[in-house]
PLY file of the C-alpha trace (Angstrom):
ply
format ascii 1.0
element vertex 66
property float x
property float y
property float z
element edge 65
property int vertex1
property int vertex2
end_header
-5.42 25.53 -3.91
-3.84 21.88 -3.63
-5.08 19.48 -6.63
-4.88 16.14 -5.14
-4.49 12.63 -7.25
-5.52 9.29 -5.75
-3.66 5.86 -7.12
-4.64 2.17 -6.06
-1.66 0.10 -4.92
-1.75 -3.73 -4.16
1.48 -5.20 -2.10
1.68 -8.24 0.01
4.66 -9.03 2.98
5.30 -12.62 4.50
5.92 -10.26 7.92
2.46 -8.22 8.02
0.13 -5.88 7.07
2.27 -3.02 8.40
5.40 -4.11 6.38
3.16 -4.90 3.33
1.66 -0.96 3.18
5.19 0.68 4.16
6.90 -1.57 0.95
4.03 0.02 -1.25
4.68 3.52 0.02
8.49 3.01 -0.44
8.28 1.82 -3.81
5.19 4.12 -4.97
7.35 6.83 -3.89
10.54 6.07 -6.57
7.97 7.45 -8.92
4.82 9.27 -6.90
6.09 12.71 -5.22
4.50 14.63 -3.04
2.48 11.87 -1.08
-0.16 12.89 1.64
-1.52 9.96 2.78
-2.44 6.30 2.69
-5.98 4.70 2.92
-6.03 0.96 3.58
-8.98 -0.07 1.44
-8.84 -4.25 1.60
-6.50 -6.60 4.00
-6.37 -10.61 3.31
-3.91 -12.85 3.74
-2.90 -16.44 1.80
-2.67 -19.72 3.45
0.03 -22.56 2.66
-0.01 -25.62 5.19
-2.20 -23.78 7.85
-0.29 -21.29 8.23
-0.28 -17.57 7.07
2.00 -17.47 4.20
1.46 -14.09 3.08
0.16 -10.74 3.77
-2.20 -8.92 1.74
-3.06 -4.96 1.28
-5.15 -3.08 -1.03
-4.26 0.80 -0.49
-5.00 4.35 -1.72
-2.26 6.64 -2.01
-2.96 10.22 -2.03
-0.61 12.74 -3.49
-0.44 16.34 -4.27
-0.44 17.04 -8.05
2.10 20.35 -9.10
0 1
1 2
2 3
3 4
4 5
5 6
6 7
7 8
8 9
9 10
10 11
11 12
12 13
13 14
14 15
15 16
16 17
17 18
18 19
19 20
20 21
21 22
22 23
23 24
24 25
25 26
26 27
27 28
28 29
29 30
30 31
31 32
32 33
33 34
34 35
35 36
36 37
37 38
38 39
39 40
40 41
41 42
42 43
43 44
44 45
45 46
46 47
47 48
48 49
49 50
50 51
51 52
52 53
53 54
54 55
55 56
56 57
57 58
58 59
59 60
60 61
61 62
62 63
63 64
64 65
């Protein structure tokens, strides 16, 4: 039997939403082992001039617990 552990990450990108929830992964993993899966819970994005400025994602990372 697996025991499974679930973490809320926040990470932003001025590329997009895609680049924004691979940085979290990456990083999440330095410390998190054994991740299963990632859950995008929230997406926004900030403003400046007009323009999007910055990328916004609220995930769930799932990992298995030794």
């Amino acid at each position: 039997m697996a025991v499974l552990k679930v973490i809320e990450v926040l990470s932003n990108s001025d590329k997009s939403w895609e680049d924004a929830t691979k940085k979290a992964v990456k990083h999440a993993s330095k410390s998190v082992k054994n991740i299963r899966s990632v859950y995008i819970k929230d997406q926004s994005a900030s403003v400046k001039d007009g323009e999007v400025s910055d990328f916004r994602v609220n995930l769930k990372i799932t990992f298995e617990v030794d």
